[in-house]
Structures are given as C-alpha cells and as structure tokens.
C-alpha positions in Angstrom: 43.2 95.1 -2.5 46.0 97.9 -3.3 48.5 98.1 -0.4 47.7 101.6 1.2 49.8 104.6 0.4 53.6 105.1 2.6 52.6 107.5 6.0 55.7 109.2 4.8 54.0 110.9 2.2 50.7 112.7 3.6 47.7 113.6 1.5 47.7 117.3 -0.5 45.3 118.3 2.2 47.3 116.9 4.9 50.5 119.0 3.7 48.5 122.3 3.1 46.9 121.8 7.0 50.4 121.1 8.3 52.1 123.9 6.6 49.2 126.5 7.5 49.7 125.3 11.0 53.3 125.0 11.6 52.9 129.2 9.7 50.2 130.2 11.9 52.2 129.0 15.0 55.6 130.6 13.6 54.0 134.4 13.7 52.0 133.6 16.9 55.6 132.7 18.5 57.4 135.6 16.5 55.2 138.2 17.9 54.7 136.4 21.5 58.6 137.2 21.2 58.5 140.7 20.0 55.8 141.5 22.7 58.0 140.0 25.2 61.1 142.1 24.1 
C-alpha cells in the first residue's frame, strides 16, 4: 500500500479550515480588545 501522506503537510481543506479559524479568532480577539479599551 502507498505510505500515507507527511502530517506536516495538511489536506487543502484542512489549511482553508485552519486559516478561517485562526481569522475568525484574530477579529474576535481584535475587537474583545477594542471593546475592552
């Protein structure tokens, strides 16, 4: 069977999900931070 593909590099999905999440939580903590100020 083919050897399964490195964890290092995640599926397309994978990337879109994690970069929608780590943007999401970015403006929820920019405008916590405003709000707070």
């Amino acid at each position: 069977p083919p050897p399964p593909p490195p964890a290092e590099v995640p599926l397309p999905g994978t990337a879109a999900l994690l970069l929608i999440g780590l943007g999401a939580l970015g403006l929820a903590g920019r405008r916590r931070k405003s709000r707070d100020a």
